[in-house]
N, C-alpha and C positions, 0 to 999 in steps of 0.2 A: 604736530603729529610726530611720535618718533618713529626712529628707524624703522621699528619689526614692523608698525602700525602699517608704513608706508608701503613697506616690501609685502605684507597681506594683501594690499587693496590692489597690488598689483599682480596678485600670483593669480594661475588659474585656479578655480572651485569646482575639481573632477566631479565632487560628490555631488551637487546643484546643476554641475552641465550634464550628470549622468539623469537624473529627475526628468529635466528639458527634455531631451532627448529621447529619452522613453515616452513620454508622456506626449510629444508631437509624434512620436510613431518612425523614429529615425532608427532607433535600436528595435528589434522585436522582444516585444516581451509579455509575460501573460498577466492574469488581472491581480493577479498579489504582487508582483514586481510592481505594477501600474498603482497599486494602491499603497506599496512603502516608499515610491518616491512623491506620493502627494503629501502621504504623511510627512516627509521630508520639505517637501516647498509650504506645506500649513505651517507645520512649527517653526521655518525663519520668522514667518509672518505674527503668528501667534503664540510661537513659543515664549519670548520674554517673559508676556504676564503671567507666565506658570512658574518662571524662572529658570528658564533652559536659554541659554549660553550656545552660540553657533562659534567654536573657536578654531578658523579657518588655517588659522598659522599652525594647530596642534594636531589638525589634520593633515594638514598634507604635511609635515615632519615625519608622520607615520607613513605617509604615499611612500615619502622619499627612501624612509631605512630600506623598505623593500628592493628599490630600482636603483639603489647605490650601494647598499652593502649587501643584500643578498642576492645567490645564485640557483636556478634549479638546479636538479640534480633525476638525472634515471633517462637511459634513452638517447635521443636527438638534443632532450632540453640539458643534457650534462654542462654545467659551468659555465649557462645560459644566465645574463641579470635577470632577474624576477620581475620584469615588465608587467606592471596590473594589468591584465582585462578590465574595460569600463567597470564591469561590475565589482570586479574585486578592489577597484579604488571606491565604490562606492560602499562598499561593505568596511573598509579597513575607516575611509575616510569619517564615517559614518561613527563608529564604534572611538572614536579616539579624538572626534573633533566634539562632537555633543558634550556639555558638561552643565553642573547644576552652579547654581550664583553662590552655592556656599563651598564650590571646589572640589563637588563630589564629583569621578563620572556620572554622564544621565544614565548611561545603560549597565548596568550589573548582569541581563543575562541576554546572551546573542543568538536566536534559533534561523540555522542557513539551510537548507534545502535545497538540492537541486540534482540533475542528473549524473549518471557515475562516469567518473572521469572529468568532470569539470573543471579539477585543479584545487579540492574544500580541502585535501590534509596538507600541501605543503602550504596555501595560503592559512590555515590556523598554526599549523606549526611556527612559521612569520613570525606571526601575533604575539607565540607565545616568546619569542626570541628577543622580539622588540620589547614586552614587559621584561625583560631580565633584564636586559643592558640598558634601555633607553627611553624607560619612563618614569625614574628617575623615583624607587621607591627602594626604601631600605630595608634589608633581608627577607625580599619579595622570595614567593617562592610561589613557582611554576609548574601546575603539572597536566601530563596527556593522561586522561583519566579513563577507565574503561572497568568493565565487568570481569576480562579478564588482561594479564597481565602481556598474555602476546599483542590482544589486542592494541593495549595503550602505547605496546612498543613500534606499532608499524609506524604512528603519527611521529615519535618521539625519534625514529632515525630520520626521518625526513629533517627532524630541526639538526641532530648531528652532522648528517650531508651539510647538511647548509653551513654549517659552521667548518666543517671540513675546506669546505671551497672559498673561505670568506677570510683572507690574509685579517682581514681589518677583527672579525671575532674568533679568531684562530689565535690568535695572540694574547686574547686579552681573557678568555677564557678555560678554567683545568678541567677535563675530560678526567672521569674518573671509568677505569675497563679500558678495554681497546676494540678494534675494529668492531665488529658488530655488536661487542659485547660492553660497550658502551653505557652506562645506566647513568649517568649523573652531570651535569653540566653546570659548574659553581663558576659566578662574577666576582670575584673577591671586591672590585670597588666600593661594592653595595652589600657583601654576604650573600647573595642572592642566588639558589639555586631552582635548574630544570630537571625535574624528573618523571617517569612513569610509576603512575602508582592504578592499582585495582581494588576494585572495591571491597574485597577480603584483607586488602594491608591499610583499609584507612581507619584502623579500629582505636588509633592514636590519636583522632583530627586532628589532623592538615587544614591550615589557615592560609589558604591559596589567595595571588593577588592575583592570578588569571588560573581561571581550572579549562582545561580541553577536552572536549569529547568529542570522540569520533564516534561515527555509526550510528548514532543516538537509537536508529528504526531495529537494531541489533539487543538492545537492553530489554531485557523480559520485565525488570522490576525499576522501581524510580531511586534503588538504593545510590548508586553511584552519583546523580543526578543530584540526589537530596547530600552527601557527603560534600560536595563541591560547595553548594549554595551554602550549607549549615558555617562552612567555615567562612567564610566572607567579612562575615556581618561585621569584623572589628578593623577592614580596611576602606580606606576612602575612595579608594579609586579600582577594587577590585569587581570582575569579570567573570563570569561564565561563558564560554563559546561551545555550541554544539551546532556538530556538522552534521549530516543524514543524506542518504537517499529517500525517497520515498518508503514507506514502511506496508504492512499485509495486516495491520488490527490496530481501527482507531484508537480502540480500548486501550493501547498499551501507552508509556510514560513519551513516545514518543508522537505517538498520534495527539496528546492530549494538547502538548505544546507548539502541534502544528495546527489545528483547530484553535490554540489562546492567537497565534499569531495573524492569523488570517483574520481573526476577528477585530485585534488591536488595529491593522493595517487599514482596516476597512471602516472603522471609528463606528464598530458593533460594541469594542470593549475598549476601556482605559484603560496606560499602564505607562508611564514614560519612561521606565527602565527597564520596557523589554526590548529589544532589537528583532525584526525578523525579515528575511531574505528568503520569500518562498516562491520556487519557481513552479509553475502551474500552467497549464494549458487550458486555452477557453473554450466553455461549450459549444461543441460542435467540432471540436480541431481532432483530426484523427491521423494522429504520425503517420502511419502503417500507408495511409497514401495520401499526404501531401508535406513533403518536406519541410513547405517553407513556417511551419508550425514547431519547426524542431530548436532554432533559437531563444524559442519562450522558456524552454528547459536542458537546456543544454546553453548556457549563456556564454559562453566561450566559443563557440561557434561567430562569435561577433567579431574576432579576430582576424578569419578568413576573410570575409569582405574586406578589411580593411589590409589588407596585406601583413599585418602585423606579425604574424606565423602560420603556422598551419592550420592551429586551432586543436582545440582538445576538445572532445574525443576525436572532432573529427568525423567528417562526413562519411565518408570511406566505412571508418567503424560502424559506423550507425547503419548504413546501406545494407552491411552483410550482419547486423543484428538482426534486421526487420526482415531479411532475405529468410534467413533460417529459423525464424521462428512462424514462420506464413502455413499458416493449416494447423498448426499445432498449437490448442489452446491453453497449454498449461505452462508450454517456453513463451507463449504471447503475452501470458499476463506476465512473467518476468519481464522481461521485455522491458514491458511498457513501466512497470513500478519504476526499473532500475534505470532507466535509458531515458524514460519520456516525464515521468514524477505522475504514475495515474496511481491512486492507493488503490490495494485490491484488497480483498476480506479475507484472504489465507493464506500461510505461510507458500506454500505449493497450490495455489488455485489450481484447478483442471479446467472450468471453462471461461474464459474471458469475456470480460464483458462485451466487447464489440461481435465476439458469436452469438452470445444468449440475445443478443439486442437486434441481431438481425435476422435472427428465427420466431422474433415477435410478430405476433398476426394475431387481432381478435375476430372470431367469426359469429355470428348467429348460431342461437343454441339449435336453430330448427336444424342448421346442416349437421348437426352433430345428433339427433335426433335418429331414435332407427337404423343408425349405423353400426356396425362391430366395432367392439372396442373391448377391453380385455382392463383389470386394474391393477393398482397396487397398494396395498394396505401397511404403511409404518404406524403400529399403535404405542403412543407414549407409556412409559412405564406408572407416572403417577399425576407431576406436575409437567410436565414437556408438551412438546409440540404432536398433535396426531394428525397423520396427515391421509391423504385417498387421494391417489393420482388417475385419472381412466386416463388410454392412449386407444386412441379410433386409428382403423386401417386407412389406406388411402381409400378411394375410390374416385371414377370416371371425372365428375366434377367438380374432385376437390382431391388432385393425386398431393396430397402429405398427411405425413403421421398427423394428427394432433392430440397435444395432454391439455387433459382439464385437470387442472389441481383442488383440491378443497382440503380444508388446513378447520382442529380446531384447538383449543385452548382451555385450560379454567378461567372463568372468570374473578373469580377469587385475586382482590391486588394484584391487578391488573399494573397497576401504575408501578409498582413495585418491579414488577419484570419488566417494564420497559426502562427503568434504572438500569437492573441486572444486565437484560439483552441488550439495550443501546436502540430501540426497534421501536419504530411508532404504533404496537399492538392495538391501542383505545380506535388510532385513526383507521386503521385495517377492519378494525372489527365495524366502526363507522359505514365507512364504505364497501363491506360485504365483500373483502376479501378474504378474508378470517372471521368461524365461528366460536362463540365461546359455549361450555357447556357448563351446569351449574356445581357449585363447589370448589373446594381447595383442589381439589385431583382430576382428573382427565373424568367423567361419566362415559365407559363403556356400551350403558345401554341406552344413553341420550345419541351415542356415535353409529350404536347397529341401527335404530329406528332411522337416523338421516341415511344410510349406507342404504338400507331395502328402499326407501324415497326416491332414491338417486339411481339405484337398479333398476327400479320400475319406469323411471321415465327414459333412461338410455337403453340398449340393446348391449348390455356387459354378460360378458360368456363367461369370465372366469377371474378369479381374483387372487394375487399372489399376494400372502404375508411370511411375516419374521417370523419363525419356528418359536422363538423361543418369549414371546410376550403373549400368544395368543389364547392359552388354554382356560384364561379366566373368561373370554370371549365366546369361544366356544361353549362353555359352559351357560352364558348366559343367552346364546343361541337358544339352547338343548330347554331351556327353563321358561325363555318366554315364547319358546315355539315360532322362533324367527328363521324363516331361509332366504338365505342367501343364494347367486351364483357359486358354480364351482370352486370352493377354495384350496389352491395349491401352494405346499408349505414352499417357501425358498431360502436357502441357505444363505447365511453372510459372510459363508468367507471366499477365497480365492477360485475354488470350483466351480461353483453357480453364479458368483457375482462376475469370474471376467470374462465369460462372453456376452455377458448382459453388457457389462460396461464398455468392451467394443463396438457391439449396435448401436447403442446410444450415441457416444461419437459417432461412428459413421452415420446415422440418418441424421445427428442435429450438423456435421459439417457437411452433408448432404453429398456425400465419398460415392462413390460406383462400389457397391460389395464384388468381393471377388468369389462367394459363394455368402448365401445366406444361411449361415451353422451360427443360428445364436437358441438353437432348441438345447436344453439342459440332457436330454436324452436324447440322443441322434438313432436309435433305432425307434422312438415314435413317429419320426416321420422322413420325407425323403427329400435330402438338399438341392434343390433347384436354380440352376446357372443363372444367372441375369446380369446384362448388360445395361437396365437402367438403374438412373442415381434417383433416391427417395430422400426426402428432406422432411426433417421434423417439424413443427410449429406450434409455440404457446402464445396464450393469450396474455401473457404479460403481467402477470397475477404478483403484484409488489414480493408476497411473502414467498412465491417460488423463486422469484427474481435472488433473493437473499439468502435462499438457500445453493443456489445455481454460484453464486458467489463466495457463500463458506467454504462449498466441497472441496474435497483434499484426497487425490488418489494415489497409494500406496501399490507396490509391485512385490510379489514374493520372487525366488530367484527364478522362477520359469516366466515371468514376466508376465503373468495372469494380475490382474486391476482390479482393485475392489474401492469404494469409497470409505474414508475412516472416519468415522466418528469423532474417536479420539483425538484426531489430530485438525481436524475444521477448528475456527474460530467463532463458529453460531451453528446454528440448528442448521442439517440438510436433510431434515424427514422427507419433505418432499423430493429430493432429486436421491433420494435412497429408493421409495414410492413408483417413480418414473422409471428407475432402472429395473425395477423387480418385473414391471409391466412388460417392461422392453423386452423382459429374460423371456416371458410365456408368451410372446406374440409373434412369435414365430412356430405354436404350437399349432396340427391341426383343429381343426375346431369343436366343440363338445358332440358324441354323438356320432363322430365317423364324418364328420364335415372334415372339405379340403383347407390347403394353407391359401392367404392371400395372392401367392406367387402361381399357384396354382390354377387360380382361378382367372387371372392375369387382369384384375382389379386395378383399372387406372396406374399400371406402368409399364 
């Protein structure tokens, strides 16, 4: 046995005691950590016959660069060694010990996930330090890669710090710019230079033997992503590392390769040279009240138990995240994306899934039966979503609002929009959450026929639509001699939408009103004081569900709320529908009838 042979068998295997450890339930972690370190203990076992090389010595040579030549830097950790976190020796050790029988690395692209503040940009900037100088490849070049060019530069001082503070690569390395203005980092041993590049200066390709990406959940398009990858192809041992927090739209370049990862981990999909490090929290875990679930995605937190440091973020931080964002569901879903790794469906959600999910209640149609309720009409313009929301008043024995949503669709390629939308349409329509009507376009008058169906068997006073879709509707009222309830036009923009969209919040986070002013005209009727709290409840209808999760609310500067369209990541016909309802139910009632507050109706 020679020397190195002997000094391996003898050194510790961070990356396999990290696996153990997880997987006995020593470290916390969630079920994609739990499924990349199985992944990890299969392929010691089974990897050879695929041709995967476990090279223990070239891993931890990598542990080492970090806890011998490099220093944090920003803070408390100023000219701190770079002591790995379990995980982050198991990501490093992972990445740099894996190799193929014919010399290749195994992994060419690395997807890490986890929550903000973890420690993902100065541990890839490392990485990318350590391919410069010390993986031993000629006229390597390095770069922090990004969409934009500030972006690429926030990773890319982290590796400057680092070399700043590092006598050992301070020396051996020329710094082209100065103090901040730093852009270039050339190894003369090897030719081999660091720099930041964005995806509008790669129009040269760049033949990167580690490309860096920060933010990945940040990237609108897979341009940058595909510039890194494209250049690769002619090195042996070259890399991709992308870092992320959780992201707001699977659909995007980043959601796509956190779905490939979770799948590869979970040996749903094959790939031996993808790497992934996805922290995730298990069903049923709900940060917001119980800590001990905060480990699973915030993996540096593992620190503090052991006295190692303090830990990043850091309990403390996290406390007064989850403090300030309690009531408020549109800083909750940040929150939870950026803090806990929960993906949410819009850039700005407004209501978070743990409110919409605990204002679920299905009831019997009979209690909704003969009750007031009041509607709201979004009709699609051609091919879109049309939706009909009713909202029933409370009453004695059943004091909450509730909405009944009905959603319909063309039928026309079907399959097709569930490509486009990402949405299980076929299984919705299946299971009578969703109707379809016949043809490529929305059928109008397939939609007024079910609409007078659904009027006659409820007790609906009055119906709010969008002004501006409804006139072919109308028309075909006037033609086939169809009447409806009252219909009241409603406006969409900031006027009429944001007192609607304040009652909505308050009855769905079930708030004490400080007067009930959500009537659009306040001289049709008279505000009425009340000190009790009303709470809203749906029956859980998948397709408002996923409406309730695109929505995106917008403030003009008086700080009036409207829901945008434009700016969702999916259809929110219905929770536009529900708000319209919300706007006129607070209206007296058709005829010279009083308001529910009035009548003192179950509150």
């Amino acid at each position: 046995m020679s020397k190195e042979q002997q000094q391996t068998s003898t050194s510790p295997d961070r990356v396999t005691e990290f696996a153990h450890a997880t997987l006995a339930g020593e470290i916390v972690a969630g079920p994609n950590v739990r499924n990349a370190c199985k992944r990890h203990l299969r392929d010691l076992e089974h990897g050879p016959a695929r041709g995967l090389i476990w090279d223990l010595a070239q891993a931890n040579r990598a542990i080492g660069f970090f806890e011998e030549v490099l220093c944090l830097n920003g803070g408390d950790y100023e000219g701190k060694p770079f002591l790995l976190a379990p995980w982050q020796a198991f990501v490093v050790g992972s990445l740099f010990g894996w190799m193929n029988q014919n010399g290749y690395r195994r992994f060419n692209f690395a997807y890490i996930e986890t929550g903000k503040g973890s420690g993902k940009s100065p541990l890839v900037a490392g990485i990318g330090l350590y391919g410069l100088v010390a993986d031993g490849e000629q006229r390597a070049e390095i770069y922090a890669a990004a969409t934009k060019r500030d972006q690429a530069m926030i990773l890319f001082r982290d590796a400057v710090s680092m070399v700043d503070m590092s006598a050992n690569l301070c020396s051996r390395l020329v710094q082209s710019g100065r103090d901040e203005k730093v852009w270039n980092l050339f190894y003369p041993n090897t030719n081999s230079f660091f720099r930041p590049i964005s995806a509008d200066e790669g129009k040269s390709g760049p033949r990167p033997h580690l490309g860096l990406l920060d933010e990945l959940h940040e990237h609108k398009t897979a341009s940058t992503v595909n510039m890194m990858r494209a250049g690769t192809k002619n090195r042996r041992k070259a890399m991709v590392v992308a870092i992320t927090n959780s992201g707001s739209d699977k659909k995007t370049v980043c959601g796509q390769y956190h779905d490939l990862g979770v799948r590869i981990c979970a040996e749903i999909e094959e790939d031996d040279s993808f790497f992934a490090f996805i922290c995730s929290l298990d069903e049923g875990d709900d940060p917001f009240e119980d800590e001990s679930c905060w480990p699973k995605v915030n993996p540096s937190l593992h620190f503090v138990a052991e006295g190692q440091s303090d830990g990043i973020p850091g309990y403390q931080y996290l406390r007064k995240q989850v403090k300030s964002a309690r009531g408020l569901p549109a800083q909750e879903s940040v929150v939870r994306r950026l803090n806990f790794c929960e993906w949410t469906q819009a850039d700005a959600p407004w209501i978070s899934w743990a409110i919409w999910k605990q204002a679920e209640e299905a009831v019997p149609m009979r209690l909704l039966r003969n009750r007031r309720c009041v509607g709201g009409l979004d009709l699609a313009s051609t091919t879109d979503l049309t939706s009909f929301v009713l909202l029933f008043w409370p009453v004695p024995h059943d004091p909450h609002w509730r909405l009944l949503p009905y959603f319909w669709i063309p039928d026309d390629d079907l399959k097709g929009r569930e490509d486009r939308d990402k949405v299980p349409y076929a299984l919705w329509v299946k299971n009578r959450h969703l109707e379809t009507t016949p043809g490529r376009a929305i059928s109008k008058l397939h939609v007024l026929r079910r609409l007078v169906t659904i009027c006659a068997y409820f007790d609906v006073e009055r119906i709010a639509y969008d002004r501006w879709r409804v006139e072919d509707l109308l028309q075909l009222m006037t033609e086939y001699d169809i009447t409806l309830p009252e219909m009241i036009g409603f406006g969409q923009g900031f006027k009429d939408m944001g007192p609607a969209v304040d009652e909505f919040e308050r009855r769905l986070l079930g708030l004490a009103p400080e007067a009930d002013v959500i009537d659009l005209d306040p001289a049709d009727f008279t505000v009425v004081e009340t000190e009790s709290v009303e709470t809203m409840r749906h029956d859980g209808n998948p397709v408002m569900t996923w409406c309730a999760g695109n929505a995106v609310i917008v403030s003009d500067p008086a700080n009036n709320r409207k829901a945008d369209k434009a700016k969702a990541t999916g259809r929110i016909d219905g929770i536009v529908a529900a708000i319209m309802a919300t706007g006129i139910s607070g209206k007296a009632a058709v005829g010279g009838g009083t308001s529910v507050y009035d009548e003192g109706v179950g509150i």
